[in-house]
C-alpha positions in Angstrom: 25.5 -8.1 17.3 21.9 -7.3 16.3 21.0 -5.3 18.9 24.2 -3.7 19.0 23.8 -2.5 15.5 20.3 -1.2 16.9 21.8 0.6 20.6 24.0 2.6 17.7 20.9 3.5 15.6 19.2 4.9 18.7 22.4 6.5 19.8 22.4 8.5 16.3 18.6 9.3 16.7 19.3 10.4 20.3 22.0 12.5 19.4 20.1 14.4 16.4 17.1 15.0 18.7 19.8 16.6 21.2 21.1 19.3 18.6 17.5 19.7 16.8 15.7 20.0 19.3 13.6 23.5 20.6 11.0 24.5 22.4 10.4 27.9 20.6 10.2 26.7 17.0 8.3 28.9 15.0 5.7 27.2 12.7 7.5 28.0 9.3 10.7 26.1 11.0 9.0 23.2 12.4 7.1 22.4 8.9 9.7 23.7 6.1 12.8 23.9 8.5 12.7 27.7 7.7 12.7 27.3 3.8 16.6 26.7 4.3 17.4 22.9 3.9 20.5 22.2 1.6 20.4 20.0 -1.4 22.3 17.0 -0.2 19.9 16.9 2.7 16.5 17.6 0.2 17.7 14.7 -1.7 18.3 12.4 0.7 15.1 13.5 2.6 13.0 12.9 -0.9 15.1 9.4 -1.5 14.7 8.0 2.2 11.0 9.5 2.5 10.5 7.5 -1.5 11.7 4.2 -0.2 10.8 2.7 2.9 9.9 -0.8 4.3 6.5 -0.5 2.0 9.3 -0.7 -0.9 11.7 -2.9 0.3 9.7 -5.4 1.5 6.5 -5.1 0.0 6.8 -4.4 -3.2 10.0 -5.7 -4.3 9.2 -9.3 -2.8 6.0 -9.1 -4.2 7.2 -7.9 -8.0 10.2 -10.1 -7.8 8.1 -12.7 -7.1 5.4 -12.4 -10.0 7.6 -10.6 -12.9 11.2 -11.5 -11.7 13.8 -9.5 -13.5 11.8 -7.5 -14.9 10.5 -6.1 -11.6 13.7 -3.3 -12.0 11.5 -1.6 -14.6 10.3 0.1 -11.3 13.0 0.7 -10.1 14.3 2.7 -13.1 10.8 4.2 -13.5 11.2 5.4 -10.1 14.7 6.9 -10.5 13.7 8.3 -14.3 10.3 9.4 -13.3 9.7 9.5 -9.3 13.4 11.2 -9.0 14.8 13.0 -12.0 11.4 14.1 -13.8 10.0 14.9 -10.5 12.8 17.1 -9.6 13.5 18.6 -12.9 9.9 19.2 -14.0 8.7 20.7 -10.5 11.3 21.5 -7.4 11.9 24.8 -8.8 8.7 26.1 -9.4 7.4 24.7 -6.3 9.8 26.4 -4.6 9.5 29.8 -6.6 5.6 29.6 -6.0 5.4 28.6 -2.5 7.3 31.2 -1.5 5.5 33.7 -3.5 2.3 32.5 -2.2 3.4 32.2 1.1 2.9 28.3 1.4 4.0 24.8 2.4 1.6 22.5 1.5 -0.7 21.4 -1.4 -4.0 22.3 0.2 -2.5 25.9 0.5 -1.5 26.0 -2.9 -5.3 25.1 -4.0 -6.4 27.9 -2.0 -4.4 30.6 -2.9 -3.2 29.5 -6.8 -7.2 29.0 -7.7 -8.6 31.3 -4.8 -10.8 28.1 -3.8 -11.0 28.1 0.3 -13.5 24.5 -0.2 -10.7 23.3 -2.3 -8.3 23.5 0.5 -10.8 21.4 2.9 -11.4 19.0 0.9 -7.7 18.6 0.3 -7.1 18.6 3.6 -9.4 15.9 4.4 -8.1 13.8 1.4 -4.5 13.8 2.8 -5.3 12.9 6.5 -7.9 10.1 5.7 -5.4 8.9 2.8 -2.1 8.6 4.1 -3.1 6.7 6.9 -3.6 3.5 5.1 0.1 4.3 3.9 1.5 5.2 7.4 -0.3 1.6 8.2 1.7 -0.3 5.5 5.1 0.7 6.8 4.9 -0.1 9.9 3.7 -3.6 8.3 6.4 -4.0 6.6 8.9 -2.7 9.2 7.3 -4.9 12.0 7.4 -8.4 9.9 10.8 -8.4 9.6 11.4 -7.1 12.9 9.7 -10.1 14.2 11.5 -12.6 11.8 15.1 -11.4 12.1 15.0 -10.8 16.3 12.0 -12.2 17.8 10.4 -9.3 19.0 6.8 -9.4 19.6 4.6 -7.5 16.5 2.7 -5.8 18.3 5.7 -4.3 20.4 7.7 -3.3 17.6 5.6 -1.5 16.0 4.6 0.3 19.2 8.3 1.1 19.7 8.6 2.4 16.2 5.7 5.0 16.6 7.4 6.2 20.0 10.0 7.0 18.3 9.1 8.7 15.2 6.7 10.7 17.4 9.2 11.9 19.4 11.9 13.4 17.3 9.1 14.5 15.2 7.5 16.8 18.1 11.2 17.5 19.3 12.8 18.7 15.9 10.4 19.3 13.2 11.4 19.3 9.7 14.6 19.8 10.2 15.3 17.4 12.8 14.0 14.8 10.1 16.1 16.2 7.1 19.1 15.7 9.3 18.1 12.3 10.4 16.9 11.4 6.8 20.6 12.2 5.1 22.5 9.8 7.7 20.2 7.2 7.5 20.1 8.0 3.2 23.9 6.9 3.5 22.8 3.8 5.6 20.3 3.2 3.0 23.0 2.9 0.4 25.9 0.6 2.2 22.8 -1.7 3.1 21.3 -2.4 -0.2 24.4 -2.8 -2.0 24.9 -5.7 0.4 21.8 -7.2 0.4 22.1 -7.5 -3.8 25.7 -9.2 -2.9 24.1 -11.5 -0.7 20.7 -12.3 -2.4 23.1 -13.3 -6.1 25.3 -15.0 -4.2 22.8 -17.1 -2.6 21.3 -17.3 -6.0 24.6 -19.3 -7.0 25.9 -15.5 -8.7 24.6 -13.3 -11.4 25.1 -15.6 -14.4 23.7 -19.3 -12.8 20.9 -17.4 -11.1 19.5 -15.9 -14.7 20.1 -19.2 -16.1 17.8 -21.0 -13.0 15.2 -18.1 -13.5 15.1 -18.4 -17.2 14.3 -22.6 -16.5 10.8 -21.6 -14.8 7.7 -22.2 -15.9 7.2 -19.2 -19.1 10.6 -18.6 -19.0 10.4 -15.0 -18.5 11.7 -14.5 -15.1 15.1 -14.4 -15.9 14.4 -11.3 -18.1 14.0 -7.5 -18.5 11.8 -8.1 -21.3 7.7 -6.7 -21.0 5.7 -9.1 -22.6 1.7 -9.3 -23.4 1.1 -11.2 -20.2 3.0 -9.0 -17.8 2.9 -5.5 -19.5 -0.5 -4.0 -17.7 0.6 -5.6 -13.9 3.9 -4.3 -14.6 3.3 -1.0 -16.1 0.6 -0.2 -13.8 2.9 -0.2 -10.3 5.5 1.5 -12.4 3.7 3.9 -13.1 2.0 4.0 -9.7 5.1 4.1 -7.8 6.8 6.7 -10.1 4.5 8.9 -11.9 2.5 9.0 -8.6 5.1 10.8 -6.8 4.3 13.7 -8.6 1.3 14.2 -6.7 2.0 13.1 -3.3 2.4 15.6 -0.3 5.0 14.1 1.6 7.5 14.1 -1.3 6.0 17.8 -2.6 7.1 19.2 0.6 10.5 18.3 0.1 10.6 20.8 -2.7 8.7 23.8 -0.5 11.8 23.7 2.2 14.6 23.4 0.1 17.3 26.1 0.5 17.0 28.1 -2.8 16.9 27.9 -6.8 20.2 26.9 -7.1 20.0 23.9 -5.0 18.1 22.1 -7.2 20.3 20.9 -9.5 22.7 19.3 -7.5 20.1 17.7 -5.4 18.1 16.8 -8.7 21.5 14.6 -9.8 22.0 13.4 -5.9 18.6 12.2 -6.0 18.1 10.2 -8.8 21.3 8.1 -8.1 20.0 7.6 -4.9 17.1 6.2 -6.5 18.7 4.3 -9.3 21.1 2.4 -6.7 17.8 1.8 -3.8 15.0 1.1 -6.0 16.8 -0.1 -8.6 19.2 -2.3 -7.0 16.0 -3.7 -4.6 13.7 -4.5 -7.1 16.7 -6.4 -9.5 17.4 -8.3 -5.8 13.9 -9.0 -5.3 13.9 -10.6 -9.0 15.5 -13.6 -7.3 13.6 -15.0 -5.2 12.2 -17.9 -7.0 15.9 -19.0 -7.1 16.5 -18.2 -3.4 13.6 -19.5 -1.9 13.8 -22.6 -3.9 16.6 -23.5 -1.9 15.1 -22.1 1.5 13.9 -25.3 3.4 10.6 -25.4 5.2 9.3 -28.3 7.6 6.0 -28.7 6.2 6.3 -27.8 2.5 9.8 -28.6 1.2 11.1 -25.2 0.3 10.2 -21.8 1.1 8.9 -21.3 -2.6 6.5 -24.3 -2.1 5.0 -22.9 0.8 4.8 -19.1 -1.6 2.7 -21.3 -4.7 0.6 -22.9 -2.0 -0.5 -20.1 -0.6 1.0 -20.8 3.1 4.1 -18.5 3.1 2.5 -14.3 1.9 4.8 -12.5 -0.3 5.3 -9.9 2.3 7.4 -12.7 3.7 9.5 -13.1 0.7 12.0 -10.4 1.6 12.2 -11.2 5.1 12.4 -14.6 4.6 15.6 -14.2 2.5 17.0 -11.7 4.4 17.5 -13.7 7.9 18.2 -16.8 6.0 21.6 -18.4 7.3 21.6 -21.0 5.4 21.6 -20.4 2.0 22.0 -16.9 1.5 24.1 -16.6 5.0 23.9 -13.3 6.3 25.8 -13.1 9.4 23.9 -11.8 12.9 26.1 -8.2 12.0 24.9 -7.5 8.8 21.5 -8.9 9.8 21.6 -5.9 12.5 22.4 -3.8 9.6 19.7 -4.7 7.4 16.9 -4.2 10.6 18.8 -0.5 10.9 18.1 -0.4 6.9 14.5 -0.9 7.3 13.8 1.0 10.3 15.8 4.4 8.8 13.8 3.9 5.2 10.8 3.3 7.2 11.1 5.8 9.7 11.5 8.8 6.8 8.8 7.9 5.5 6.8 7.6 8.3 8.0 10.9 9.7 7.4 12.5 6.0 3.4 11.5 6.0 3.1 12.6 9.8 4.2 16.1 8.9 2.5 16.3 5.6 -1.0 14.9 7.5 -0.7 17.2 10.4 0.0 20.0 8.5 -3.1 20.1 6.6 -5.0 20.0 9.7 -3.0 22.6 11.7 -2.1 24.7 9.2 -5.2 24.1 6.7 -8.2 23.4 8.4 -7.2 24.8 12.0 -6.1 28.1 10.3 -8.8 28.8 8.3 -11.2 28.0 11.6 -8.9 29.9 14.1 -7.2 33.0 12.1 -6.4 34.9 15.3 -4.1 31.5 17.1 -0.9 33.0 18.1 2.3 31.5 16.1 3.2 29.4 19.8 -0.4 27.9 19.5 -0.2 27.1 16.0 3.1 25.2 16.4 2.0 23.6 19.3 -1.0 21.9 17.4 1.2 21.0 15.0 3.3 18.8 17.7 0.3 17.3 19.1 -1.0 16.5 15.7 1.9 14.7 14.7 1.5 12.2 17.7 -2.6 12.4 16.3 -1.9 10.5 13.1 1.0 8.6 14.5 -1.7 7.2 16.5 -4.3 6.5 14.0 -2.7 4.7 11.4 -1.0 2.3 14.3 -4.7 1.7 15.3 -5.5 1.0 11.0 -2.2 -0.8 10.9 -3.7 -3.2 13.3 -7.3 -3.0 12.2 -5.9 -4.2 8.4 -3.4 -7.2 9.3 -4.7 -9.2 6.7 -4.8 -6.9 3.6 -1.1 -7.3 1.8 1.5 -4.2 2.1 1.7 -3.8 -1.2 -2.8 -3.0 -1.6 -2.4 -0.7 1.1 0.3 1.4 -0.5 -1.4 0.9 -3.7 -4.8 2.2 -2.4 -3.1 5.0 -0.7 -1.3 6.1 -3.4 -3.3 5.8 -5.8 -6.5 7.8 -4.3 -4.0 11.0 -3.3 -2.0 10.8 -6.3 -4.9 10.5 -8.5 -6.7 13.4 -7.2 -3.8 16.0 -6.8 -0.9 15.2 -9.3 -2.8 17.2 -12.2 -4.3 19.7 -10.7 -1.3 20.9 -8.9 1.3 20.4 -11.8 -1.1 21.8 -14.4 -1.9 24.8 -11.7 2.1 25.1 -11.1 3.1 25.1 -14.5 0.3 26.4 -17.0 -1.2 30.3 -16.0 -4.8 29.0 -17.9 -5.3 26.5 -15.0 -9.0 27.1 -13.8 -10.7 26.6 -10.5 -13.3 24.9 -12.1 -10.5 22.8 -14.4 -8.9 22.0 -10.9 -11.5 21.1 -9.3 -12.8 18.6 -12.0 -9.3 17.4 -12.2 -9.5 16.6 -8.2 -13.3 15.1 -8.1 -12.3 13.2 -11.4 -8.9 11.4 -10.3 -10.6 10.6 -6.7 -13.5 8.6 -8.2 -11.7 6.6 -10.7 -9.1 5.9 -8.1 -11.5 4.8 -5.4 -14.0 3.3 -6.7 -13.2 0.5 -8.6 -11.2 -0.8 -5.1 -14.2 0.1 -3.2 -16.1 -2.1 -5.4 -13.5 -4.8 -6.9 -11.2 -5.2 -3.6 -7.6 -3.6 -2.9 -6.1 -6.3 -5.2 -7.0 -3.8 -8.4 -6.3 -0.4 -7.0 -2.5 0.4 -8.9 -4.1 0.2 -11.9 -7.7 2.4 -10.7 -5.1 4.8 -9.1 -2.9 5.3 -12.5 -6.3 5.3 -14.4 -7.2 8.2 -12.0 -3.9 10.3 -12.8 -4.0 10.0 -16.5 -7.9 10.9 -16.5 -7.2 14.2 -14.7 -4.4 14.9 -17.0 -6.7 15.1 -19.5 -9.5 16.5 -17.9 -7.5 19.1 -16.1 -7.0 21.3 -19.5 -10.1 20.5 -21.6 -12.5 21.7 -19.0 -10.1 24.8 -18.2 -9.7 25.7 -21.4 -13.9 25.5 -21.3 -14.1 27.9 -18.4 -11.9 30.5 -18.7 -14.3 33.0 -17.2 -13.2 31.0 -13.7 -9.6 32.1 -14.1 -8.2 33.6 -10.7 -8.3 37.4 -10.3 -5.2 38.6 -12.7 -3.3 39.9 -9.2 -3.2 36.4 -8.0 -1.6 35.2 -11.3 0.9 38.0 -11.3 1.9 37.0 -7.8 2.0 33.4 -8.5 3.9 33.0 -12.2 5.0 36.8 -12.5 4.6 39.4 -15.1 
């Protein structure tokens, strides 16, 4: 029943490359899907590219594991913040100024919003070196439970997984992967509502498994409640995983392509429930694991908790581990099948949504500010061949970092891209007194508070480095504009970009 679930995944994907799929896409349609993508398909793009394996089974083991209940507080932070702030605060703008500007990408917006061409490169190189460690983490988390639920060798699965993302992506384009993203949105939905059924129930329901999680050591796992010990660990991937979004690529573009104005606010609702029920309802799951694994038997340590406290079973397990139990939480093969399909449509979004927003920068960035004269054909054609590029690399990091935990490599990734574009694009989008030079310390700013301290410390402290980074370029950002004036873009430009 597994692999039948799987045949009628690859049957869907099959089918969508079929229509999608052209040879003479022009570049504009294979990255923004010709600026004419329909809300229902932006949100679900934007809430399948948000939450993939990385989510699933990273983090919400991991944070289930360490704060318990309280580990929804990132899930509602990512539905309040990631989702409806996101949406509300810059889709429409984005949208408005990308197409005045004749954009697609956040490199592109550096160049022409601030008239800064180095800007752009060192965007550019930011995004392709950055996202990779990202790209490297889903297929992490996609590949573990691949492994655990149907035996399949790691190595591959994660192969496979590539292949196919690489080839509806050079197929279809955007808009092969917005179509793709809103079915497997709806898959999203039907399977994490069953996997909280299953997880409670295999916590002995709602009620009895509070009550066991409440009886741990502290006491504080069977509740929503931030304490003094928890608050900066718990804030910190909150706000990493939330306010971050605001300054990633792959989610920005969502908001370049969508149809028009008017779309917004239907996807901007669409969205944010999608968020609220995945994130929400997969962190509040993951809260349970204590409970679950408790119960979980394992040959050489008792229970599959023991083997988590001695260090034996890694929380990027946890998930997995619960979600091909039989025994205790008894998932049948069927549903199993369904979950893999879960995994592999969240992860492949994502993955798609990082290939097109890394190869862009490089094709449509860096390649078009070398090459000016490239013909449209040649320009799209790069783009394809890009795509399969950084599909490429981060399999090779994905391997090269088997050791570090999923949820450091998101962190990392996150943190270092977030950090160094989330205030100088929204400050650039939103306020007309955005400098180059307030930008630019903004970007150089965010970058070094994010990287450094894991460069020097270890992966294990970059959430909190790449937050530090997003809230230090807030504030830098419009204190050194404000100091700079005199490095305002020409007044044409602003009229362009905001309007008289």
């Amino acid at each position: 029943m597994k692999y039948v679930v799987l045949v009628l995944y690859a049957v869907m994907i099959v089918t969508v490359l079929l229509v999608t799929a052209k040879k003479s896409l022009s570049l504009n349609e294979f990255l923004l899907g010709g600026r004419n993508v329909g809300p229902w398909m932006s949100a679900l793009s934007y809430g399948a590219s948000y939450f993939s394996a990385v989510i699933i089974v990273g983090y919400a083991g991991s944070m289930g594991w360490q704060f318990g209940i309280a580990a929804a507080w990132a899930g509602i932070g990512n539905a309040v913040i990631g989702s409806l702030l996101a949406w509300a605060l810059l889709a429409k703008p984005v949208r408005r100024m990308g197409e005045k500007l004749d954009v697609g990408t956040i490199p592109g917006f550096f160049e022409k919003r601030y008239n800064a061409k180095w800007m752009k490169l060192a965007a550019s190189v930011i995004i392709f070196i950055f996202l990779i460690p990202y790209s490297a983490s889903v297929y992490k988390g996609l590949g573990t439970m691949f492994r655990m639920a149907l035996g399949i060798d790691y190595t591959w699965c994660v192969i496979g997984i590539a292949l196919l993302a690489s080839l509806y992506l050079f197929a279809g384009g955007y808009k092969a992967t917005a179509i793709t993203d809103f079915i497997q949105g709806i898959i999203m939905i039907v399977g994490v509502v069953l996997i909280i059924a299953y997880i409670i129930n295999g916590a002995g329901g709602l009620q009895k498994g509070l009550e066991e999680l409440g009886k741990l050591e502290g006491g504080t796992y069977g509740s929503m409640a931030i304490t003094k010990e928890n608050a900066t660990p718990l804030l910190s991937n909150v706000l990493l995983t939330s306010l971050g979004v605001l300054g990633l690529p792959q989610m920005l573009h969502k908001f370049f392509a969508i149809k028009d104005i008017k779309s917004v606010k239907r996807a901007t609702v669409i969205s944010t429930t999608f968020a609220l029920i995945i994130a929400g309802g997969i962190y509040f799951a993951g809260g349970f694991s204590r409970v679950v694994l408790s119960q979980i038997p394992d040959a050489t340590y008792g229970t599959a908790a023991a083997a988590v406290d001695a260090g034996a079973m890694v929380k990027d397990m946890i998930m997995p581990t619960m979600l091909t139990d039989q025994t205790v939480v008894g998932i049948p093969d069927a549903l199993q099948g369904l979950f893999i399909v879960l995994l592999l449509s969240a992860s492949i979004s994502t993955l798609t949504a990082l290939v097109l927003a890394s190869a862009s920068v490089i094709s449509v960035d860096l390649l078009g500010s070398l090459l000016p004269k490239r013909t449209e054909k040649q320009a799209t054609f790069t783009m394809r061949l890009l795509c399969i590029v950084f599909v490429a690399l981060s399999l090779v990091i994905n391997f090269l970092m088997q050791n570090t935990p999923i949820m450091q490599l998101m962190s990392l990734s996150w943190g270092v891209v977030a950090g160094s574009f989330l205030a100088p694009f929204m400050y650039g989008l939103l306020w007309r007194k955005t400098t180059r030079i307030g930008a630019w310390a903004g970007l150089i700013t965010g970058f070094l508070v994010a990287l450094v301290p894991p460069l020097v410390l270890g992966t294990s402290v970059a959430a909190i480095s790449g937050v530090s980074g997003m809230l230090a370029g807030l504030v830098v950002v419009p204190i050194v504009s404000l100091m700079t004036q005199s490095s305002l873009p020409p007044e044409k430009v602003l009229n362009t970009a905001f309007g008289k």
